[in-house]
N, C-alpha and C positions, 0 to 999 in steps of 0.2 A: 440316761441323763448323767452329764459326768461331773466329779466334782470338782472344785480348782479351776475353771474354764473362767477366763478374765472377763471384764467388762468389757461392753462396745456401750458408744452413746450416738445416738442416732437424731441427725436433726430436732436438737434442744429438747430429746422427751429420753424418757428412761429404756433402756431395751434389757431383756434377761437375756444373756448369754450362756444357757446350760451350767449354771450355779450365781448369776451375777447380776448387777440390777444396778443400772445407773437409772440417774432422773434429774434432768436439766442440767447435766454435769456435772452432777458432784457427784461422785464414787461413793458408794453406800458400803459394798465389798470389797475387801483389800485381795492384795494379791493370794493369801493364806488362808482365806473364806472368813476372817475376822468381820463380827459386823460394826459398824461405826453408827450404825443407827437404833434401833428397837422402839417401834412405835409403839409398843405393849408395855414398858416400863415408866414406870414415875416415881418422884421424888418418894421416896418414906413416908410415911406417916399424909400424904400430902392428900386430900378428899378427892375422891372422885369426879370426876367429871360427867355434868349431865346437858339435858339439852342439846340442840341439833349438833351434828358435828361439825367440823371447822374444814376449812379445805389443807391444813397439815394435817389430820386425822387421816383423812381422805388418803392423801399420797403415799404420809409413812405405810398405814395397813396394807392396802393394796401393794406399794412397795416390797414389803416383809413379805405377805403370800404368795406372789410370783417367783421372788427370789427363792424363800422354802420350796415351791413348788419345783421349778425348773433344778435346783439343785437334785430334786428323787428324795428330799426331806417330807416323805410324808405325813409324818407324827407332827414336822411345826408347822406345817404348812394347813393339818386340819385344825390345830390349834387356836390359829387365825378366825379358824368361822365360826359360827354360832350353831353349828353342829358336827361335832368334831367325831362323832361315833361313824354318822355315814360318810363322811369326808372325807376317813383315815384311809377305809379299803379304794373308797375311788380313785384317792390320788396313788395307791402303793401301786393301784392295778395299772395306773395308765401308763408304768412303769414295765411291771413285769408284767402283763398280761396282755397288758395294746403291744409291747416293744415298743415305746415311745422314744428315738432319740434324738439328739442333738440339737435341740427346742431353742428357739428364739423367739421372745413373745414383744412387741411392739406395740406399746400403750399409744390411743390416741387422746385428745383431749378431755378431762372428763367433765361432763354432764352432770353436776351438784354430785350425787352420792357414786354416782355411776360412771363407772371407767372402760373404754370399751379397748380393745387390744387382738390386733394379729397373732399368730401362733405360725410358724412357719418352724418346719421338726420333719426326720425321718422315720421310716417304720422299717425296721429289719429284724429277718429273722430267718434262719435256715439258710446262710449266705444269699439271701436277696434282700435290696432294699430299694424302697418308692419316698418319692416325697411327699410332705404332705403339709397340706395349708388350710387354715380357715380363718373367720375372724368373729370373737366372741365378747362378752364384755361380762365384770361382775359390779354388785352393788355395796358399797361401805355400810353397813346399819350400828346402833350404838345396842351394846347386850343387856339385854332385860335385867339382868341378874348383877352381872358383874359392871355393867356403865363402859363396856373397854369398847373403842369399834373395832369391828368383827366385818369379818366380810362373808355378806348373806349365800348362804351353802346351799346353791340348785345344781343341778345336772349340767346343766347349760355352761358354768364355769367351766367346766371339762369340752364339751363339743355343744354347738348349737343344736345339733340332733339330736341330746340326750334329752330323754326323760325318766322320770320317775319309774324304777327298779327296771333300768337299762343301763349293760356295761357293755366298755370297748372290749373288745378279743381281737386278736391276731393272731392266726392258726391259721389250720384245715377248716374250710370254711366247715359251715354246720350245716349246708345243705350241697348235694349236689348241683352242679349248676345244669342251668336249662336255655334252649333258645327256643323260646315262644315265637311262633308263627301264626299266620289269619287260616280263615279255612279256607285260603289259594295256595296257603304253603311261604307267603310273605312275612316279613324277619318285623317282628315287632318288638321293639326299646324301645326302656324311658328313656332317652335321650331325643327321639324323636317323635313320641307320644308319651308327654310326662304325667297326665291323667294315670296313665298304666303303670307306674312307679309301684306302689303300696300290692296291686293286682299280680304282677312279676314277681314281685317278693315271696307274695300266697302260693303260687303256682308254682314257686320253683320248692318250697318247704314240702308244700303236699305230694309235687310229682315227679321231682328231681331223680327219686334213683327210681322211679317207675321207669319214666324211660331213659334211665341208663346213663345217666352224667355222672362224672365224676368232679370233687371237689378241690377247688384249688388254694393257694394261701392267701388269703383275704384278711383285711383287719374291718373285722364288722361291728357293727351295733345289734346287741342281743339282748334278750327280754325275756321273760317266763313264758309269755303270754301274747308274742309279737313276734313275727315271720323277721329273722335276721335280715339287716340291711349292711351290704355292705359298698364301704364307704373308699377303698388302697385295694386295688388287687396286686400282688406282691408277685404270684404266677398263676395263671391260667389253669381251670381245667379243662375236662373234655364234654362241653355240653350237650346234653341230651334233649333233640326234638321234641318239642312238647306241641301237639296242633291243638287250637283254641277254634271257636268259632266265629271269632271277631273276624270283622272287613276292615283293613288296612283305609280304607278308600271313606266310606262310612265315619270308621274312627278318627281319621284327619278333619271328614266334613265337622264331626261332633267336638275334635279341640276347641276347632275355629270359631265353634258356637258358641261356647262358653265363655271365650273371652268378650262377648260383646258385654257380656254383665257380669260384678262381681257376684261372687256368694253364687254360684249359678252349677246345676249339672240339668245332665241327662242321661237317656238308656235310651238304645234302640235294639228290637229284638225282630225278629222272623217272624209272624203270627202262625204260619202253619208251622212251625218246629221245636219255638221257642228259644230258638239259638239266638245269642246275645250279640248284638254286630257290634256295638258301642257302647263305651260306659265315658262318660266325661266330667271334671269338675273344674270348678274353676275358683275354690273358697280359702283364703287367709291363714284360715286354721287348718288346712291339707286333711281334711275330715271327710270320707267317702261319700258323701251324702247320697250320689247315685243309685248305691246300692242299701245305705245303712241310714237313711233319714229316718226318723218317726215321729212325724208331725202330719197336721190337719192338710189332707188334702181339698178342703171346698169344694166347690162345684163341680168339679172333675168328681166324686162321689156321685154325681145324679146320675152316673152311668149305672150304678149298681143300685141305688134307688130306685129307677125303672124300670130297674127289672124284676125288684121287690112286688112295685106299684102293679105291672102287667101278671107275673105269675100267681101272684095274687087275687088277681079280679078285680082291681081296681080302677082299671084304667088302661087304656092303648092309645099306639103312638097317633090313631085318626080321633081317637077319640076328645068333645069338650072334657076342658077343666077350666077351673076357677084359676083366676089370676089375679087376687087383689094386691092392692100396693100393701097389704099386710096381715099378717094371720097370729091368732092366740094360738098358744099350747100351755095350757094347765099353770094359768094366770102370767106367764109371759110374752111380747110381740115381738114377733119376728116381721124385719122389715126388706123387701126387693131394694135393689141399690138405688138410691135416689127416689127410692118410692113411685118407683114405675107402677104401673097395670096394665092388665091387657085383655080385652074384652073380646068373646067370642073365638076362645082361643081353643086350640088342640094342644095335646098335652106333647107332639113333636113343636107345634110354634115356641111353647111356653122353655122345651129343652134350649134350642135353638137362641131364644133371648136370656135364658139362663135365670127364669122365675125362682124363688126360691121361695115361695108362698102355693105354689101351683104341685109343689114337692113335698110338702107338708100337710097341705088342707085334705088331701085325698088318702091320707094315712089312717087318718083319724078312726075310723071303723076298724081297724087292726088292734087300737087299743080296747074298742068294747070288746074283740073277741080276745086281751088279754097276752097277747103276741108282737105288740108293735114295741116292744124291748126289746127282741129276741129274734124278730124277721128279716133285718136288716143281716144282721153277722152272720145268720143261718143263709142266706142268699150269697153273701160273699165269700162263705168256706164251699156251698155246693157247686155253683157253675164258675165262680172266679178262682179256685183254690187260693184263697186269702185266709192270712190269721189264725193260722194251725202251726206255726214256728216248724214245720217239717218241707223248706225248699233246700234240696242242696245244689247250687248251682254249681257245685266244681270247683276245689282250692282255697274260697274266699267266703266271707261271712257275710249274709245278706238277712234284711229284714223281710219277712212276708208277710207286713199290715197287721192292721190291730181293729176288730169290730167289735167291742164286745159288748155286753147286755147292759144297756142301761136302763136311766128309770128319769121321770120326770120332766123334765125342758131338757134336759143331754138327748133324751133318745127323738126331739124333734132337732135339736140342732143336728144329730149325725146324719140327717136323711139330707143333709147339704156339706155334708164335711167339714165340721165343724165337733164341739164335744170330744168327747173321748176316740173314735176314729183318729187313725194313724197309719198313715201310709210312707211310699219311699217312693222317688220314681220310676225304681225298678219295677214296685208293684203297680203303678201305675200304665206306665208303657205293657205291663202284661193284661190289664184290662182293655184296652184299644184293642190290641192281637187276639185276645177272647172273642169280641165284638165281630171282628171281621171276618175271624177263622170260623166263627160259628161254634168254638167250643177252648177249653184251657189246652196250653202246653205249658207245662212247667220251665219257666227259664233257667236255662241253660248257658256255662262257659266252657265249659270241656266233653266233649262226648262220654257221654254216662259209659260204654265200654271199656273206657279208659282202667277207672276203677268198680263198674258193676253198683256205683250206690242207688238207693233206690229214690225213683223221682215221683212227686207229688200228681195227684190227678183229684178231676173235677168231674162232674157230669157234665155232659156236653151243652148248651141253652136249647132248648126248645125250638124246633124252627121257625115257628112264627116270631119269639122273642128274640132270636138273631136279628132278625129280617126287618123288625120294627124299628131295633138300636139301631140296626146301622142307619135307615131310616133317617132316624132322630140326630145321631151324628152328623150324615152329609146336612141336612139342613143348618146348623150351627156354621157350615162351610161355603153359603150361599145368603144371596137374598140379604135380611136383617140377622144373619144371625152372627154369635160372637166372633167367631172364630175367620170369617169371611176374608180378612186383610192378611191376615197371615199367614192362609193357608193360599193364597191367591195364586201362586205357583206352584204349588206342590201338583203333580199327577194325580189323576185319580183311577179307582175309584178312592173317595177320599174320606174320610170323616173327623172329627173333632171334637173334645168340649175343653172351654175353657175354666177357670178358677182362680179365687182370690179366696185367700183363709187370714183372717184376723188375728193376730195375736196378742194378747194384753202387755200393753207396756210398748209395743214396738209402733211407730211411727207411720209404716204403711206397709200393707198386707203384704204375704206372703202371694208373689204369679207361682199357679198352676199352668197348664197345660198338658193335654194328651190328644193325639190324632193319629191317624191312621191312611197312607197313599205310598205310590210308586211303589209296593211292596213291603213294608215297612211299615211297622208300629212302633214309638217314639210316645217321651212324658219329658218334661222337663221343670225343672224347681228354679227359681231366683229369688230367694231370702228379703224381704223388704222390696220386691221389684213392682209391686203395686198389683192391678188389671191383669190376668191372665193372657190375655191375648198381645199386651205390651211389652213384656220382657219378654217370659216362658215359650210364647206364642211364635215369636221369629226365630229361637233358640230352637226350638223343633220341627218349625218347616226348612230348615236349614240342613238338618240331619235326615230328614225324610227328601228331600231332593235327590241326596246323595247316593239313594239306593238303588 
C-alpha cells in the first residue's frame, strides 16, 4: 500500500485511494498526506463527549481509519479502534503478510453506526499478481474509557471470512493441493457442490502430500485450529488425486435437498460399507451440522430404544403394548402428540405411529432391576457404535452421539430422544444402515487404506432383532404409519422413522428424519422445521431416490 497516492471521489461518497480518503467531495488528504481533518481531536480543555454518537462522529472515524488503513499506517489506523493491541498486527499483516496492494475501499451508505464499504486491491508476490475484491463493513462505537468513537475491532474489518485468531497469508500455500474425486473417479468442487467447501479444505490439509500434491502461491485464511482456506490463487500447484467415497450423482441429489429448507442437512451412507455418498447443509451460519450437530434427536431414538426393549425381554416387534395418550415416570407425564392412544396395539403399530408412551411404559421393569440409566447408552455403544467419540471418518471432524447415564425423568425422556441424548445426522443415517445391514459399519469418507487409521466396530444385532427393526421401520412406510408420504417414492426395500425434538425457547421443534431404500441409508435435520416427516422427511426421500 503506497504512500502519497492522491484522492479519487466516487459518485458523492468517500473512496480511499492507497493512502487518501475523499467523502462527498471535500478532500480530507492533501496532496503531501497532510491531514485537514482529525476526528480524534478536540478543542483543549473542552469535556468529553458522551451519548450516542452523531452522524459527523460516524464519518470523521470511519474516515481516519480507512485512510490510516489504506495508507499501510498501521499503528493509526489501530489507534482508531477499541482495541488497538490485536489491531496493530492485523492490519501490519495485511500489509506484509497478505501482500495487500494497491487498495481502493468504496464506502456505501452508512446504516446509523455501521458503514459498509468495497475493497477492491491486488495481491503480489514473487512477480505474480491476481486481483482481488470483496465487500465488507465496520461499526463506529463510542470508547468506554476514553468517550472518543472508535471503530469496533473484528476480524471481519479485514475480510468477511475472518474470524477470531485467523490471519491472511500469501505464500506457499500451507497445504498441498488435492483434486477430490467420487468413488467413480468424478472431479468434485466447491464450486459446484458448495456443501463440500469446509470438507475439501479437511481433505486437502490431512491428505495433500499423501498423495503427492504439490503447493502453490495462494493468499489464504489460516487459523491454529482450522484447515486453511484459500481465498487468490496467485499460481497453481500440482494437485494430487485424492479418491473419496462420495457419489457425485447422490451429492448433487443431497444439495438440491437442502435448499428446500433453511437451517437443513443431511448424510447419506452405504449400509453394507459404511461409505458416505453425501454430506449436505444448507445453514446461515456455514456450521457442518451434517456431520457435527449434537442435539436431541427424538423419535428417530426409538430405533435404538427397541432394541433396548426386544434384547432386553421386554417386548417384540408382534408383540402387545400399552399405548395410553400418557405415561408417569417418577412424578412426571409424559404426553403422545396431541394425546393420541391406541388400543390393542403391537409394539411395530405403536413404532409405526410413533407412541412415545408405548416406549416408556415397558421400560419400567429395567428400573427395578437398577439398569434403566444405563441400558440405553449400553445398547447404543454395543450394536450401533454410538458415543464412544472413537469414529474417524477421514480428514474431517465428526460427532459419534452422546447416550450417557442418566438418572430420573432424563433417562425416560431419552428412551424418545429427548434429555441428554445427542445425536448428528451423520450418526443418525448410520443407524438406518445398521438396521438394514443387519449389523454396524463405521462411516467412512476416505478409504481407511489411505492412511491405515483404525475404524470403530460394533457387535453385529442379533438376527431376530434385525429382522423385527426392519419390520417396525417398513411399517412407519405404509398403511398409518408416519413416514408413509414421504417415503412414497422412495424404492424399496424401504424403511423409516420419523422425529420431532423440542427445544426450550425455540418456537417449533426440531424435523428428524432417517430411512432406509434404493440402496441407501440417509437422516436429515431442519432446525425449527416442525413434524418429521414435513421438512426432514422429503429432504431424505429426495436423497435416497438418488441412489
Amino acid at each position: 500500500m503506497r504512500s502519497g497516492a492522491k484522492v479519487a471521489i466516487a459518485g458523492g461518497v468517500f473512496v480511499v485511494v492507497a493512502g487518501g480518503v475523499a467523502y462527498g467531495g471535500y478532500a480530507l488528504v492533501s496532496d503531501d498526506g497532510s491531514g485537514s481533518g482529525g476526528g480524534q481531536s478536540r478543542t483543549q480543555g473542552a469535556p468529553a463527549r458522551t451519548g450516542p454518537l452523531t452522524a459527523d462522529e460516524i464519518k470523521q472515524t470511519s474516515t481516519d481509519f480507512l485512510q490510516a488503513w489504506a495508507k499501510g499506517d498501521a499503528t493509526a489506523a489501530a489507534a482508531l479502534t477499541n482495541n488497538q493491541s490485536v489491531a496493530a498486527p492485523a492490519l501490519a499483516g495485511y500489509r506484509d503478510v497478505a501482500h495487500i496492494t494497491n487498495v481502493v475501499v468504496t464506502p456505501g451508505a452508512p446504516n446509523g453506526a455501521v458503514v459498509p464499504y468495497t475493497v477492491k486491491a491486488e495481491v503480489s508476490l514473487g512477480g505474480k499478481t491476481a486481483p482481488l475484491s470483496y465487500a465488507s463493513q465496520l461499526t463506529v462505537v463510542r470508547g468506554q474509557s476514553t468517550f472518543k468513537p472508535l471503530v469496533d475491532w473484528q476480524p471481519t474489518v479485514l475480510h468477511p471470512q475472518l474470524k477470531t485468531g485467523e490471519r491472511l497469508v500469501t505464500g506457499g500455500a500451507q497445504n498441498p493441493e488435492i483434486e477430490a474425486v467420487d468413488y467413480k473417479g468424478r472431479p468434485l468442487t466447491k464450486e459446484k457442490y458448495p456443501s463440500l467447501a469446509a470438507i475439501l479444505d479437511g481433505l486437502r490439509e490431512k491428505y495433500g502430500a499423501k498423495v503427492n500434491g504439490t503447493a502453490g502461491i495462494e493468499l489464504q485464511i489460516q487459523g491454529d485450529n482450522t484447515p486453511a482456506r484459500t481465498l487468490i490463487t496467485l499460481q497453481k500447484g500440482s494437485p494430487g488425486k485424492l479418491k473419496t467415497t462420495l457419489d457425485a450423482d447422490v451429492q448433487a441429489a443431497a444439495e438440491s435437498a437442502v435448499k428446500r429448507f433453511g437451517e437443513s442437512s443431511v448424510v447419506a451412507v452405504k449400509p453394507s460399507t459404511g461409505e458416505i455418498r453425501a454430506v449436505a447443509d444448507n445453514r446461515n451460519d456455514k456450521f457442518p451440522a451434517s456431520l457435527q450437530a449434537a442435539i436431541a434427536p427424538g423419535s428417530t431414538m426409538k430405533v435404538i430404544t427397541a432394541t433396548m426393549i426386544m434384547n432386553n425381554g421386554l417386548g417384540g416387534a408382534n408383540e402387545k403394548v400399552e399405548c395410553p395418550s400418557t405415561v408417569s415416570w417418577k412424578g412426571y407425564t409424559f404426553h403422545n402428540l396431541d394425546d393420541f392412544s391406541l388400543v390393542d396395539s403391537t409394539l411395530t403399530r405403536a413404532f409405526a405411529k410413533s407412541c412415545n408412551t408405548a416406549f416408556i411404559k415397558p421400560v419400567k421393569p429395567l428400573d427395578d432391576k437398577g439398569i434403566a440409566d444405563t441400558a440405553l447408552g449400553q445398547t447404543a455403544r454395543d450394536y450401533f457404535g454410538l458415543g464412544q467419540n472413537n469414529w474417524k471418518i477421514g480428514g474431517v471432524t465428526s460427532f459419534d452421539g452422546s447416550v450417557p447415564e442418566s438418572s430420573g425423568v432424563e433417562t425416560a425422556a431419552s428412551y424418545i430422544g429427548q434429555g441428554k441424548v445427542q445425536m448428528s445426522p451423520l450418526d443418525m443415517a448410520s443407524v438406518a444402515a445398521t438396521v438394514i445391514n443387519g449389523g454396524f459399519h463405521q462411516p467412512i469418507l476416505v478409504p481407511q487404506e489411505l492412511d491405515g487409521r483404525q475404524i470403530a466396530t460394533a457387535k453385529p444385532l442379533p438376527g431376530s432383532i434385525a429382522a423385527q427393526l426392519q419390520q417396525m421401520m417398513h411399517a412407519a412406510t405404509v398403511g398409518e404409519g408416519t413416514a408413509v408420504q414421504a417415503m412414497a417414492q422412495v424404492p424399496g426395500p424401504k424403511g423409516a422413522k420419523t422425529g420431532s425434538a423440542e427445544v426450550d425457547q425455540q418456537g417449533k421443534a426440531n424435523s428428524w428424519f432417517t430411512g432406509y431404500g434404493n440402496g441407501l441409508a440417509a437422516a436429515g435435520l431442519v432446525q425449527s422445521g416442525g413434524h418429521g416427516g414435513d421438512a426432514a422427511g422429503p429432504i431424505v426421500a429426495q436423497v435416497l431416490r438418488a441412489g
